[in-house]
C-alpha positions, -999 to +999 in steps of 0.1 A: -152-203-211-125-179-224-105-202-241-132-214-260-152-185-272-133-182-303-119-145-300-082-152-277-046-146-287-021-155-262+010-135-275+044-150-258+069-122-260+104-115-250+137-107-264+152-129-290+161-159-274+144-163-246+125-195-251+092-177-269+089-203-290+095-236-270+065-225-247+045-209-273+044-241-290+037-261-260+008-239-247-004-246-283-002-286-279-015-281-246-047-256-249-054-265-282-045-235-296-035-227-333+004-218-331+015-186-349+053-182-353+058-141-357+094-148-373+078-163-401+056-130-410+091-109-415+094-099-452+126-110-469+135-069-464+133-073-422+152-109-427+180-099-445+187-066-427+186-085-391+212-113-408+235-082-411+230-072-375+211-041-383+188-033-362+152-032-374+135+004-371+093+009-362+090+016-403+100-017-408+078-035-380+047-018-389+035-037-421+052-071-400+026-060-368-001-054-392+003-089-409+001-108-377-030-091-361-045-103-395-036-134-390-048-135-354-083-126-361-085-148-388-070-175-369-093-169-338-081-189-311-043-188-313-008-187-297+018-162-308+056-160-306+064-126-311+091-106-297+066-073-294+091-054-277+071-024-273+036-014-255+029+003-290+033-031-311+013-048-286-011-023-291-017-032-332-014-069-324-040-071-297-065-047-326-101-065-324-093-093-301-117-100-277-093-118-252-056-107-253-035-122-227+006-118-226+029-138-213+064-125-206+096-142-202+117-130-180+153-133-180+190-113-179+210-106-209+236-132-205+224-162-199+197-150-230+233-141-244+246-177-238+215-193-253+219-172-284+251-187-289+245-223-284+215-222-307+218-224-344+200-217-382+186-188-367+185-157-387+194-131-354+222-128-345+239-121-310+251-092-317+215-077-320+205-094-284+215-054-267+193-034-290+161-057-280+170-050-244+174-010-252+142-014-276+124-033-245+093-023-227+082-047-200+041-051-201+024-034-173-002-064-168+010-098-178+018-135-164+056-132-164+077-159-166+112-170-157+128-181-182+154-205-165+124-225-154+109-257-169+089-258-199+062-275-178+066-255-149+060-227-175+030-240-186+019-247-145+023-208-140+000-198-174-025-221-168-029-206-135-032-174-141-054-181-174-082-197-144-080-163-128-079-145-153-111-164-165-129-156-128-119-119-133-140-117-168-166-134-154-176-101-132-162-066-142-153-042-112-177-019-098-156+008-102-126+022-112-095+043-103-073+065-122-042+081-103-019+057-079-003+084-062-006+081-023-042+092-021-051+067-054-039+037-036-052+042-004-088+052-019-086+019-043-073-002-014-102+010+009-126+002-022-114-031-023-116-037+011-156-033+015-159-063-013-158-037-043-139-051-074-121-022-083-100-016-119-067+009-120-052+024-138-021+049-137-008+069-164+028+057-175+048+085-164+090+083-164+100+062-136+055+052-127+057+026-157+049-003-135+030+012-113+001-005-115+014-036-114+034-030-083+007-021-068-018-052-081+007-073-071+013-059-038-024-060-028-028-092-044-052-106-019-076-075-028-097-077-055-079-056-083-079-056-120-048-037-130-054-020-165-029-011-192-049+018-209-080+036-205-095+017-236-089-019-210-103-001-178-136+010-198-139-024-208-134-044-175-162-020-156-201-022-154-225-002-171-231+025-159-191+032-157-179+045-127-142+061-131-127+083-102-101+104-113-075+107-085-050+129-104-035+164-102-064+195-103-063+215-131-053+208-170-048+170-159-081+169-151-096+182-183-069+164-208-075+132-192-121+140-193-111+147-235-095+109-234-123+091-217-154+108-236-149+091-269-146+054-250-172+063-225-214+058-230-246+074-220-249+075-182-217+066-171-195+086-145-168+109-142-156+114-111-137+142-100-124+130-064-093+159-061-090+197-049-103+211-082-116+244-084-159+247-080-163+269-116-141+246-134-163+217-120-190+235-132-179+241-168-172+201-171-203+195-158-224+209-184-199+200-214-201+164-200-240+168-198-239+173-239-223+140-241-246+122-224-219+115-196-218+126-158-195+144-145-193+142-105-171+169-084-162+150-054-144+166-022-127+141-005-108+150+033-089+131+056-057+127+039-039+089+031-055+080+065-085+088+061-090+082+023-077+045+036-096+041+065-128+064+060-129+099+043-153+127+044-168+128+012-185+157-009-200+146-043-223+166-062-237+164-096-268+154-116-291+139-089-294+113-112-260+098-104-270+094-069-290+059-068-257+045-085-229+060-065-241+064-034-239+032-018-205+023-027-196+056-012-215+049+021-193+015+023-162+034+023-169+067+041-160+072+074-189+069+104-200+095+130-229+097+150-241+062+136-243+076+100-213+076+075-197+108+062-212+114+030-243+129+015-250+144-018-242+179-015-258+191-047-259+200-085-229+216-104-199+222-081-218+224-051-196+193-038-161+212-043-173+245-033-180+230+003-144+215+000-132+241-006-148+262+026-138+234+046-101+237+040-108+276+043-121+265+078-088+245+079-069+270+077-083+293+101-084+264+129-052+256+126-044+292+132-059+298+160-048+264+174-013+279+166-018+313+181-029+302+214-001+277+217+023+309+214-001+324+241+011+296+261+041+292+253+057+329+254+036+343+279+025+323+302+060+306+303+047+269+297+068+240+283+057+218+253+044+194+277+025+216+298+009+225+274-003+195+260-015+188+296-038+218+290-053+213+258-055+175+269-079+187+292-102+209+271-111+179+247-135+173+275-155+208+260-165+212+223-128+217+221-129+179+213-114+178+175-092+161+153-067+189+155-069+196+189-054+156+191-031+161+163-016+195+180-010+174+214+008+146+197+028+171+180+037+191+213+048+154+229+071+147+204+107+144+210+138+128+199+170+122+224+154+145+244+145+174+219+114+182+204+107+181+173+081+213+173+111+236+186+133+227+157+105+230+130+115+266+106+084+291+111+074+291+073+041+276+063+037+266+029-002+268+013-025+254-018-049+264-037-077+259-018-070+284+006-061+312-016-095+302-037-115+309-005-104+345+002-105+350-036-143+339-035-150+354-007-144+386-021-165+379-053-191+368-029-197+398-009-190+377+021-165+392+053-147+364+064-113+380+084-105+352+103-102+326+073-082+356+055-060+366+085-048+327+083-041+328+050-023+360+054-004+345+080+010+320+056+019+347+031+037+366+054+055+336+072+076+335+040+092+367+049+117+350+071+147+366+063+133+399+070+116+392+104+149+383+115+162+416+107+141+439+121+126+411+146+120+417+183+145+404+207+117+400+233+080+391+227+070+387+264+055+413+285+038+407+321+006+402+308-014+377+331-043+352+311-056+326+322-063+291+308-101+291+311-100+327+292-080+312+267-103+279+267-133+301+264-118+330+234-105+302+219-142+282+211-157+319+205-128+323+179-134+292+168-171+287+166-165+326+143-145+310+119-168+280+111-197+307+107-175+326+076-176+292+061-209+285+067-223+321+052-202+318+022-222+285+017-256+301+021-246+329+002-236+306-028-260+283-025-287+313-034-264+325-063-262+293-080-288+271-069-272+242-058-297+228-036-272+222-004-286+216+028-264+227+056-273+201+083-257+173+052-226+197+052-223+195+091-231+157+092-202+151+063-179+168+085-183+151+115-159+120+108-135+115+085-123+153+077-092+177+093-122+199+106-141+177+126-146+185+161-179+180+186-184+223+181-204+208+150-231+189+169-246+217+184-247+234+147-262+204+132-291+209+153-292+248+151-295+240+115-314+212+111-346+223+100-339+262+089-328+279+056-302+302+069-302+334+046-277+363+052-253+363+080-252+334+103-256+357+134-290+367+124-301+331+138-309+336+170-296+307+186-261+313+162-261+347+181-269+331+219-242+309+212-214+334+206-224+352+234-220+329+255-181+326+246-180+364+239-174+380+279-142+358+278-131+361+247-133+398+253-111+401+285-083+378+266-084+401+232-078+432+260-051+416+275-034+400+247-037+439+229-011+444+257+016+420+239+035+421+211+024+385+202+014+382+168-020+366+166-040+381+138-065+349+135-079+355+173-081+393+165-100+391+137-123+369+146-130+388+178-138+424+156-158+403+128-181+400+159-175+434+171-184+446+139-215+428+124-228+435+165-222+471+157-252+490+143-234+520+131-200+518+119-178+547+110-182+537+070-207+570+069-171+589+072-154+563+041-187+573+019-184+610+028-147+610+015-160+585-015-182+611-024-164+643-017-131+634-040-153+610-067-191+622-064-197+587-061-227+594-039-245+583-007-275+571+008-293+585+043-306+570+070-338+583+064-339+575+031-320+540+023-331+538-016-323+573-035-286+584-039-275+616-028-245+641-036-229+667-019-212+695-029-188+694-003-159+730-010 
């Protein structure tokens, strides 16, 4: 038992006055406890200046805070009275203690005010009662008490919470959480939910101070074991730790990897579960690795829904961390196809590289999505609804998708009549994700237009005040499309898009070795992500047993595919070249095809002029290894 190990302080703490004490020395009575009086620790210095009302400073608490954590461990099993007004003091007291459990009274500065008063031969005086309330920081995790209740009543409430506390210690958590922002909770609430015990921990930001508290004591039915510092979440988890870090990507990440490696031990597990960028993952991985710790990059998609209810997840990392984290992941994932959303997707980065593709692929769906709406919309003359109908229809086709749904909830929405899509200003905002994927694609040697025309969309989309200047009055023209050509170009455009992904995949994979098998990338997104969609289940069997090197197209049933869509998606990309819509997402998917279908593109003219103004050379045709120069005036 707790109580009786021999190692347990149970500090009692509030302002002056509000009853620390009387319960202190009736838990005491009542526990068995040794009873340790803080007031009587003060040197005559802190005495005298508090009979004067002057406040006491941290200088003079320090050697007062020192003296009592002495006396605690000496003591062993004890009860302390002790104002410890701030997380800081609590800090010194609780020093070595196996077991340190606070119990906070609770109460409002005048009827503490009116106790002051009515109590005598006590050195403080009243006057000092409003610069312990300034001086004041409430504990994060305590039992707290009201004050106006009964002593007994008092001790009812401790000893309750000491025989849960007392379960809790008898079986750390499985894993912990650190970050309860929106996605923290829902993540740590979904944990909980599959029978995980699960520790948190939030850092104590202005205004976030009680946050984990809130938030225990909102779920309190879940199994949670809120954590005051980093120090008290290392020790209330199981060997091997498991920590996921849902925080901001970036320096956060790093500055809060340099505070657990000194409190964390061989084999245990840092887990990177935000947008961070692949290379930086990379480089933790490997100065982790010298510590003996794991570090694990971990995609995560499906925003606060889907982190609640069932992500897609993407972990990658030293294989070796996969027999331990695996499992609770699978619990927690969400399902599709009878197998849940999560696979290991390699060493190194591997896991937020393919995050990263995926909200490239995002990007570029949502696009197109977009751009045929506007189709609809400006020149076929449809109304929201209509249009909905239409696109309610196609998720009978591989059109099926989670943003297919979300887009025809959107188009239905209205309020007194008006919808809310028609109000919405045309100016998209974007992270970092995207931008990192035409950035890498670049570095890569990989085309991918249509992922960079949506990107580029966004950019420009900023540029409000200047498209209303020198905007168009009309965008209409008489052009005449159909819904199954726009059905059809639409998959093709589609199905183009998911391919750049999927070949800046393949063509990383080779550079750095990751190990990633393509049919576990498709089966991850199936459920759970913003990109799942049924065009994936004919590509997790194209894949399934194939190494796809080079450009996806070179598989022939990739190619068969495309074609298929391709007759249509031609005749729309004619007629809509007739408009002055702006849809740069469907025309760039539609010439990436052109293009890599094209055997002889007019770059001989580009290396001609390369060579002509910078003797920068060329190769020929019949001769595709030697340079050659031309001395062209």
């Amino acid at each position: 038992m707790m109580i009786n190990d021999g190692n347990i302080c149970i500090l009692v703490m509030g302002v002056s006055g509000s009853g620390k004490t009387t319960l202190a020395r009736a838990l005491s009575q009542h526990l068995k406890l040794k009873m340790i009086e803080a007031d009587d620790y003060h040197p005559e210095g802190n005495v005298s200046k508090m009979k004067l009302g002057i406040p006491l400073n941290d200088d003079d608490r320090l050697p007062w805070l020192s003296a009592l954590n002495k006396a605690i461990l000496k003591n062993k099993g004890c009860v302390l009275a002790c104002s410890a007004l701030k997380k800081k003091y609590r800090n010194i007291l609780k020093a070595g203690v196996s077991h340190f459990i606070t119990v906070y009274l609770n109460g409002d500065f005048n009827t503490i005010h009116h106790r002051m008063k009515s109590r005598g031969g006590h050195f403080m005086p009243t006057t000092l009662l409003q610069s312990q309330f300034d001086t004041l920081e409430p504990p994060v995790n305590s039992i707290i008490i009201d004050i106006e209740s009964s002593t007994q009543d008092q001790i009812r409430v401790v000893k309750q919470h000491l025989i849960k506390i007392e379960e809790n210690q008898m079986k750390k958590a499985d894993i912990g959480l650190i970050g309860l922002g929106v996605m923290g909770k829902a993540l740590a609430r979904n944990l909980a939910s599959k029978n995980h015990k699960v520790a948190v921990y939030n850092v104590p930001f202005p205004g976030e101070e009680r946050a984990v508290q809130e938030f225990t004591q909102s779920y309190s039915e879940l199994d949670f074991i809120g954590c005051e510092d980093l120090e008290e979440l290392a020790g209330n988890l199981v060997r091997p730790r498991k920590i996921i870090l849902m925080i901001k990507a970036g320096y956060p990440v790093d500055e809060m990897t340099d505070k657990l490696l000194p409190i964390l031990q061989d084999d245990d597990m840092i887990i990177d579960a935000g947008n961070s960028f692949y290379k930086d993952t990379e480089f933790r991985t490997a100065r982790c690795k010298v510590k003996g710790i794991h570090f694990i990059g971990m995609g995560v998609s499906g925003g606060e829904s889907g982190a609640l209810n069932g992500p897609s997840i993407m972990p990658s990392g030293d294989p070796g961390s996969k027999d331990e984290l695996l499992p609770i992941l699978q619990k927690i994932a969400a399902t599709a196809d009878g197998y849940p959303c999560v696979r290991w997707i390699g060493k190194g980065g591997a896991g937020h590289f393919v995050k990263m593709i995926h909200n490239g692929i995002e990007y570029a769906d949502m696009q197109l999505i977009s751009e045929v709406y506007f189709i609809m919309k400006h020149l076929q003359g449809k109304s929201n609804e209509d249009i909905a109908s239409t696109l309610t229809q196609w998720k009978d086709s591989l059109h099926n998708s989670y943003l297919l749904d979300i887009s025809i909830n959107i188009l239905r929405k209205h309020i007194n009549g008006n919808y809310i899509l028609d109000e919405i200003l045309d100016v998209a905002g974007h992270k970092g994700t995207g931008l990192w994927t035409s950035r890498e694609a670049l570095e890569l040697g990989v085309p991918v237009p249509t992922i960079q025309a949506a990107m580029n969309q966004r950019i420009l989309s900023s540029f409000k005040g200047t498209r209303e200047k020198i905007g168009w009055k009309s965008i209409g023209s008489q052009v005449e499309i159909s819904d199954e050509e726009l059905k059809e170009g639409l998959l093709f455009c589609r199905f183009v898009s998911i391919f750049e992904g999927i070949h800046m995949i393949t063509t990383a994979n080779i550079k750095y070795d990751w190990g990633i098998s393509l049919k576990d990338v498709l089966s991850v997104w199936r459920g759970g992500c913003i990109i799942r969609s049924d065009m994936l289940l004919p590509l997790k069997e194209i894949f399934s047993d194939t190494a796809t090197i080079g450009h996806p197209l070179e598989n022939k049933r990739v190619f068969s595919l495309l074609s298929k869509y391709y007759p249509l998606a031609y005749k729309m990309n004619m007629k809509l070249a007739q408009s002055h819509l702006s849809i740069p997402c469907i025309h760039a998917a539609i010439d990436h095809y052109r293009s890599i279908t094209t055997s002889y593109l007019p770059i001989n003219m580009i290396q001609a002029q390369r060579d002509y103004f910078g003797a920068h050379t060329y190769k020929r045709l019949d001769n595709r290894e030697q340079s050659f120069h031309t001395h062209w005036e």
